[in-house]
N, C-alpha and C positions, 0 to 999 in steps of 0.2 A: 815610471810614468805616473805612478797614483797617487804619490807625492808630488809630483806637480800641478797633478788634475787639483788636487784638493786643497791646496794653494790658491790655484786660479779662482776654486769656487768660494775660500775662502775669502781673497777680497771681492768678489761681487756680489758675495753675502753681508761685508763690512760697509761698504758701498750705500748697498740698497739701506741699509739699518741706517747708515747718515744721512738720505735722502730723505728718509722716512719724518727724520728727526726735524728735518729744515724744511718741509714741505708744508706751506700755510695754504688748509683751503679757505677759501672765497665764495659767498652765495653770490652768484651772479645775477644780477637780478635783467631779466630780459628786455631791452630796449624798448619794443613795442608794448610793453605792459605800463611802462610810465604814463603817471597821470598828463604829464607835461607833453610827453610828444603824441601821444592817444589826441591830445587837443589839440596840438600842432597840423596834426595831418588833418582831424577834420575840420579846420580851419582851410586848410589848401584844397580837402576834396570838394568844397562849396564852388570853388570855382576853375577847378580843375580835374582831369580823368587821368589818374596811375596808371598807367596798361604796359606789360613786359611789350620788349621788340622784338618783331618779328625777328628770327634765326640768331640773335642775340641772346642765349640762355645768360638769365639771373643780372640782366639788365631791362632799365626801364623806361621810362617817360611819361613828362606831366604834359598834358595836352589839354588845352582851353577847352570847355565843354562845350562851348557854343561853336567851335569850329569842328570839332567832335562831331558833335549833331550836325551842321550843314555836309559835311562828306559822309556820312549815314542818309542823309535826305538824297543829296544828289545817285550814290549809289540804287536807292529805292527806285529812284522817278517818282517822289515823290509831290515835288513841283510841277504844274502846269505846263512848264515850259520845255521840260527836258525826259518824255517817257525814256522807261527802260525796256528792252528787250530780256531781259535776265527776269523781269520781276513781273506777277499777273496780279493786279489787286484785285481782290474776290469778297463781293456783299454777303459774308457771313460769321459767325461766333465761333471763337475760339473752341467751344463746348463743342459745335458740330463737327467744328474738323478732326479733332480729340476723339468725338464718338466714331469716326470714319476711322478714324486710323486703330482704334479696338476690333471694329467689327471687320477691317481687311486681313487686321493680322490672322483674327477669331479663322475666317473662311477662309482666307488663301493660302494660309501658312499653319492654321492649326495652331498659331501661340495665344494665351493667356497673358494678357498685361491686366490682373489684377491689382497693381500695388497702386493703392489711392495717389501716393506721393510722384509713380510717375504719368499724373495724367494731367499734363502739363505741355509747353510747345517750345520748341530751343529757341534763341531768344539770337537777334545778330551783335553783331560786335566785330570791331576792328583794329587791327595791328598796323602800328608804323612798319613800313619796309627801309630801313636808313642808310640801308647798304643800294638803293637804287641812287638816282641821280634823274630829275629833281627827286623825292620824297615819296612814295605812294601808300595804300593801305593795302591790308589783307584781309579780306572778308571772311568772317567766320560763323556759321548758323551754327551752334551748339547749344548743349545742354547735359547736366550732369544725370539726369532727369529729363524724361521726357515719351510720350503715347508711342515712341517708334524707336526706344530704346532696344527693345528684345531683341524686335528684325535688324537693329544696329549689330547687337552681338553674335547673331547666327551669321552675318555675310563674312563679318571680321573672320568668324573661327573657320569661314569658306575660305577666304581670300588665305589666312595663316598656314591651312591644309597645300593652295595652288601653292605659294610660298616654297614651302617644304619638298613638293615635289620638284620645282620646276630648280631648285638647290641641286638635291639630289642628282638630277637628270645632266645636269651643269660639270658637280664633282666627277662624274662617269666620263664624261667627254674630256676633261680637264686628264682625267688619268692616264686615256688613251690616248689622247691627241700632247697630251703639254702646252691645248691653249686653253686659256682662262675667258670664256665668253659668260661669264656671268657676272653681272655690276651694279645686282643690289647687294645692300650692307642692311642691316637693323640695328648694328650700332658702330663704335669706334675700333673697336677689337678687329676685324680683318684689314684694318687701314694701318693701323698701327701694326 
């Protein structure tokens, strides 16, 4: 058998050494870094908005700005004609409401949002939905950044804690019973 092992390792040690020898690398130079399509695109973002689609990972769409903006306005109530129930427009600055949201966190939760960079307010924005029928958007208040970032991160690692438990409590019954009444996923792995 150690002569055949040694054999075996011999040609895919022959192999790799001829791969080795015919193997031309390439700088690849990154697409997006081109002077030409760098000006391509902002040539197109003047009159148009990129934005991925909704539940379509690593796809896209260009969308007129200007109709962009009129289904941002009409979502607001922003028009005269059309309030919204979703939305309260409030006679004040930016600065204040940012200071509000320091000194709630400060008093009701005990967090420090010192960091300069997030005292700031999430900004909206909207996702085609293209899997509806007609077309709708998805409304999104975020920010990478932003005065209520902390209290973002402390519910999250609440809600991850409920998560975990209420998993658990699911696999217990699943073991005694043989029925599966639990039907969150966090990713693809228990579907597959």
């Amino acid at each position: 058998m150690k002569e055949w092992v040694s054999e075996v390792e011999s040609n895919i040690d022959s192999r790799i050494a001829n791969l080795k020898l015919n193997l031309k690398h390439r700088n690849n130079i990154p697409l997006l870094s081109s002077p030409e399509i760098k000006s391509a695109l902002e040539k197109i973002q003047e009159n148009f908005i990129i934005v991925p689609i909704d539940k379509a990972a690593g796809n896209i769409s260009i969308i007129c700005k200007r109709f962009y903006a009129m289904i941002l306005v009409k979502e607001l109530g922003l028009n005269a004609n059309n309030p919204t129930e979703t939305y309260e427009k409030i006679d004040t600055s930016g600065e204040h409401i940012i200071h509000n949201h320091l000194n709630d966190l400060k008093s009701a939760f005990n967090i420090n949002n010192n960091a300069p960079e997030n005292h700031c307010l999430p900004k909206i924005y909207w996702l085609p939905k293209m899997h509806k029928s007609p077309i709708k958007a998805r409304f999104i208040i975020a920010s990478p950044k932003s005065s209520i970032k902390p209290l973002s991160k402390k519910i999250t690692s609440a809600f991850r804690l409920l998560y975990k438990q209420m998993e658990s409590y699911s696999k217990k019954i699943k073991y005694f019973s043989g029925v599966n009444n639990y039907c969150v996923v966090q990713n693809n792995k228990p579907v597959i």
